[in-house]
N, C-alpha and C positions, 0 to 999 in steps of 0.2 A: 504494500500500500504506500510504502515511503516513496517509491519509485515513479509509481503514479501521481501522489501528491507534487514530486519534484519536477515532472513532465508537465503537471498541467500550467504551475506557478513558472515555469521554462517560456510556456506557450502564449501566456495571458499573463503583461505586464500591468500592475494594478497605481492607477494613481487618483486621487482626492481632491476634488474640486470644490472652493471655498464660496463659489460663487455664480448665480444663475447667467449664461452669455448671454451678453447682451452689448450693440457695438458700444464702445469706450470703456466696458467692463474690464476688469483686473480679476484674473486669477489665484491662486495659492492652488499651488501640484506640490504633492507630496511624494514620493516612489518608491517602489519597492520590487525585487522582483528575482528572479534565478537568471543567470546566465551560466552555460554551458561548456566544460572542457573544451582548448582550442589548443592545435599544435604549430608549430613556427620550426621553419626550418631554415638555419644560417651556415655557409661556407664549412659544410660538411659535420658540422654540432647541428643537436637541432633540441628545443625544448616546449614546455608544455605552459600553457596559462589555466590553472587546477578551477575549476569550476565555485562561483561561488555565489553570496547571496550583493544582489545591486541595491544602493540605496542612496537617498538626497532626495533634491525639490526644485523647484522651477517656478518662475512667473510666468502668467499668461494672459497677453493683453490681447483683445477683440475689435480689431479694426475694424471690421464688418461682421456682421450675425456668422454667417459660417465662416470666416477667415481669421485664426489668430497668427500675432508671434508672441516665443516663448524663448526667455534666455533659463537654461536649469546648468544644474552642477550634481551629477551623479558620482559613486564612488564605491568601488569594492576591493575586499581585502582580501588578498587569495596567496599561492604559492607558483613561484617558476621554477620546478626543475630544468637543469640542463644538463645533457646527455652530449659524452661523446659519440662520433661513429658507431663504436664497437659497441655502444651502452652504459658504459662507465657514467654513471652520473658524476659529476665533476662540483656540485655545491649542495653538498651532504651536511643537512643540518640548517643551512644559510639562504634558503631561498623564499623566502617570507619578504609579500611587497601589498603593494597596490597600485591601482587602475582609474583613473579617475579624468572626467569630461566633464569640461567646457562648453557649451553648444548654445547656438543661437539657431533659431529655425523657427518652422512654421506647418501649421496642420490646416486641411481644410475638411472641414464639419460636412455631410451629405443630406438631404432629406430636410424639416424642417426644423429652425430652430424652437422650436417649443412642442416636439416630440419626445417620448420618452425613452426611444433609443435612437441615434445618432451617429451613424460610421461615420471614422475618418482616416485620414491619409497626412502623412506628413515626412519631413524629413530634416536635416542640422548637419550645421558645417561648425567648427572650432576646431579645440585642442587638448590633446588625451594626453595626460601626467603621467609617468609609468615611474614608480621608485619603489625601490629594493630597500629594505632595514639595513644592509648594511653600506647605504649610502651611494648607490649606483641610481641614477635617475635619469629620465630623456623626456623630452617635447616634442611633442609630432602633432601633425596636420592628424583632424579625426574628424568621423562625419557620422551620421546614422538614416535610419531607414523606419517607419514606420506602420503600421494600419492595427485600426482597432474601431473600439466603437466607446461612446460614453451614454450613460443612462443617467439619465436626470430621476431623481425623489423631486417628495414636497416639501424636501426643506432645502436648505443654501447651498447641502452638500450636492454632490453627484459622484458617480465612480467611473474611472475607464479604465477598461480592459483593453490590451495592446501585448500585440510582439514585433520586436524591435530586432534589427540590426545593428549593431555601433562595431567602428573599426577605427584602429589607429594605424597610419600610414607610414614607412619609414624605412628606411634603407641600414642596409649592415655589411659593411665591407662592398663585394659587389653583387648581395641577394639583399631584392627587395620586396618590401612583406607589406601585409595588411590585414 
């Protein structure tokens, strides 16, 4: 059941909406969410970004009924092993960091705004932090991907459900990753 629970929180990014849209409206986004084991392969080492739980908040203003933008700052704490060639993992014990985005973007709402369910579509350009505990850190170009939907209640909250793509972009020697 753990597996399914973790599959479904994987599929359906969940965030908290503070306020009914409406244009020149302001949001509060809250987040939370699972993101997925991801492997990376450089000049013949190659390592893992260990799966973990996403979390942080976002503003979101309402230029028009279904058109926002949203600046958020997400952030998860996970593990990179890295593997030589042969498998030799090479930072035993020391591979403890985090993952963390910058993004400015923008979602477009479908159907009406004063429905009680509402697909959208969106996507975010900025910059993904990557640092290591024992002090190893980079800046890259990062961007993401969206679609989901948000359901309005009859009170100020609402909830949307979303799965996401986010990547950080960046070159190592002469393999370039994302």
């Amino acid at each position: 059941i753990m597996k399914l629970l973790i599959a479904f929180l994987a599929i359906f990014f969940t965030a908290t909406g503070i306020q009914a849209q409406q244009t020149g409206s302001t949001v509060l986004n809250v987040y939370g969410g699972y993101t997925f084991k991801d492997k990376v392969d450089f000049n013949g080492f190659y390592g893992y970004v260990d799966e973990a739980i996403q979390y942080g908040g976002g503003i979101e203003y309402f230029a028009h009924r279904t058109r926002s933008m949203e600046i958020k700052y997400v952030r998860m704490d996970t593990h990179f092993p890295l593997f030589a060639s042969g498998g030799t993992k090479l930072n035993e014990g020391n591979d403890e960091g985090s993952i963390s985005y910058l993004l400015i973007g923008g979602n477009n709402y479908f159907g009406t705004p004063d429905s009680k369910f509402s697909p959208f579509a969106g996507g975010g350009l900025g910059i993904g932090f990557v640092s290591l505990d024992d002090g190893g850190d980079a800046t890259e170009f990062a961007y993401e991907f969206k679609l989901g939907a948000r359901i309005n209640t009859e009170s100020m909250i609402s909830y949307k459900f979303q799965a996401y793509f986010q990547s950080i972009v960046g070159a190592v020697g002469n393999d370039f990753y994302y």
